[in-house]
C-alpha angles and dihedrals in degrees: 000000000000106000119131097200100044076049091051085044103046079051091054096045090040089051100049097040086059095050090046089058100051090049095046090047098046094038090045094059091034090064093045095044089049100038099017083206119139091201095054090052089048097042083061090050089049090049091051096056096040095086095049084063093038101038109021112094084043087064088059098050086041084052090055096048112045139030110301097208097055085052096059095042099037073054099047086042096052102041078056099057086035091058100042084059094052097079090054094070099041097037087081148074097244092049108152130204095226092055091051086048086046086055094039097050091046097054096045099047082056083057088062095064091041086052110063086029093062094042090050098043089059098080091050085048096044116021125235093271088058096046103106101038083050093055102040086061096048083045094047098046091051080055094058097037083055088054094043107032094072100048096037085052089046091067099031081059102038091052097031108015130225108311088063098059081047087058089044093055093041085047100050095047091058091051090048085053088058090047104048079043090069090050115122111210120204114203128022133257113239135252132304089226095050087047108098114245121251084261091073096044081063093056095041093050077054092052093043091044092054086047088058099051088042093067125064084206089054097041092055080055104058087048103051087056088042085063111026097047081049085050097042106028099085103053096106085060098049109034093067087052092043089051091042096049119015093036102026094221106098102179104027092035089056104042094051094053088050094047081048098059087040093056092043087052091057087044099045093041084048097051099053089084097064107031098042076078100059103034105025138245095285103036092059096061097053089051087051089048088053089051099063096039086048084053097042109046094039088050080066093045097046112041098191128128106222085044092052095056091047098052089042084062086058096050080056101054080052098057101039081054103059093029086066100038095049088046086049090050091051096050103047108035099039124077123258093239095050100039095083090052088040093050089050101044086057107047088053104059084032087063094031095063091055088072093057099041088045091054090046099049089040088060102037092055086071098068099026129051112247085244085070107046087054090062095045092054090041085053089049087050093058099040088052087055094046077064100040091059093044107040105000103057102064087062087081106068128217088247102058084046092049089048098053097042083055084046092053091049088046 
């Protein structure tokens, strides 16, 4: 694609995911090595995906009102000058954990804004026509920074600690400003005035709500993020206990076995395509259901490094597996003037329920190994699949399966 400004904008995402990743990863294990709390590690995490249930639905009014591109560069411009403060307040003996949620909270709530801004600026940069190719690479790129992030942040942490991969971060959002800077935009956004108020955003989440539990589709989806995301939520909880004290090796532990899920995700996304064919539409998620309860639970029998990056690949084909199929569910079986209301219904209950899963598994961890709590979700995992081939499966119908394997030969 020949676009000078999707190219300055792929830059400016590519530069600032990477950064992300360093700075997750190396204040992660900081608040565990200083507190060794499970529940202060989880209560940051929970800080961090707060705002996307407070404050997400505001950054896409504020996306169709004002310039997109300003957003995305006054955001860039302010989780920089956020970050450079944070060391300030954790180099130092008298460090304190609420300043670093405070932090936390405040640069993710300026996220929210980036975020819709950047999804909505895309169309003006690329064209319709250019939509999907556009897309896939953005996708695609994510996929590899969340292979190499954690191991690139592994070794940033293990040779320079955690202020540099805080600098990093800092570092890489004031060059994606620049970047996004240089972007030309074709087209304007509309008028403040012609834009709905945030009343009718209200009215329109209740409308999309009663659409999702009218439809039995639409219902096993809800269910499957309600417990997934419960499932999965709190990895970034577990897996640094798991690498600490099942594994006893804390940073590198932890950062392999999140390289190898990210790695299953891009494999399991990318082989949808071929196997839909051979084993049908429903019978693919619930394989994809039994593959994270199999990972899962076996990461807690066998605790082995080399095993557990291994079955946290496996948790990830899962996941890309049912993350395409129940995007593919919502996108051709729901109408075009409900989808937007739909996808956002259920991104929001699917990230509100994190918070909570987050809390749960922070406090648990202080009465069950880590080892433990593995098998339980992995049990849970299977169970949920048990139902899914007796009752769920029937929710997706031979005909929606029918109509995405023609789309596939198409």
């Amino acid at each position: 694609m020949k676009n000078r400004s999707f190219d300055l904008l792929w830059c400016a995402r590519t530069i600032s995911l990477l950064g992300d990743a360093l700075f997750e990863i190396g204040l992660t294990l900081f608040i565990y090595d200083r507190t060794g709390s499970t529940i202060a590690m989880g209560m940051n995490l929970i800080m961090f995906f707060l705002p996307s249930v407070m404050f997400g639905f505001f950054g896409g009014i504020l996306a169709d009102r004002y310039n997109r591109k300003l957003i995305m560069v006054l955001s860039d411009m302010a989780r920089g000058i956020i970050l450079l403060i944070l060391p300030v307040f954790i180099n130092n003996d008298r460090w304190s954990l609420a300043s670093v949620y405070v932090i936390t909270f405040i640069l993710s709530t300026v996220s929210q804004f980036y975020g819709p801004a950047s999804s909505s600026i895309l169309p003006q940069i690329v064209g319709n026509d250019s939509l999907v190719l556009a897309n896939s690479t953005l996708t695609t790129t994510i996929q590899v920074i969340n292979i190499v992030g954690p191991s690139l942040a592994g070794v940033v942490v293990k040779l320079y600690g955690t202020t540099a991969t805080i600098y990093a971060d800092s570092f890489s959002f004031f060059i994606g400003a620049l970047l996004t800077y240089l972007i030309r935009i074709e087209g304007k956004v509309g008028k403040a005035e012609e834009i709905k108020g945030i009343k009718s955003l209200y009215t329109d989440l209740a409308i999309g709500v009663k659409y999702v539990l009218g439809r039995k589709d639409l219902k096993l989806v809800l269910t499957l993020m309600f417990i997934l995301n419960a499932l999965l939520g709190p990895l970034n909880v577990i897996l640094p206990v798991y690498a600490r004290n099942a594994l006893r090796m804390a940073v590198e532990g932890y950062s392999m076995m999140l390289s190898s899920y990210a790695v299953g995700s891009l494999m399991g996304a990318a082989a949808v395509n071929f196997v839909v064919n051979y084993l049908g539409f429903s019978m693919l998620i619930g394989v994809g259901i039994i593959s994270i309860g199999a990972g899962l639970a076996t990461t807690g029998v066998f605790e082995n490094l080399y095993y557990a990056v291994f079955a946290m690949a496996v948790v990830g084909i899962g996941t890309g597996i049912i993350n395409v199929l129940v995007t593919v569910l919502i996108q051709k079986t729901t109408p075009a003037d409900f989808l937007g209301r739909v996808s956002g219904t259920l991104a929001v209950i699917g990230v509100a329920t994190v918070p909570l899963s987050i809390a749960v598994a922070s406090v648990l961890l202080n009465y069950i190994d880590a080892d433990v709590y593995f098998v339980c979700s992995g049990l849970v995992a299977v169970l949920f699949s048990v139902w899914y081939f007796i009752h769920g499966r029937s929710c997706v119908s031979y005909e929606e399966k029918a109509q995405y394997r023609k789309t596939q030969k198409d």
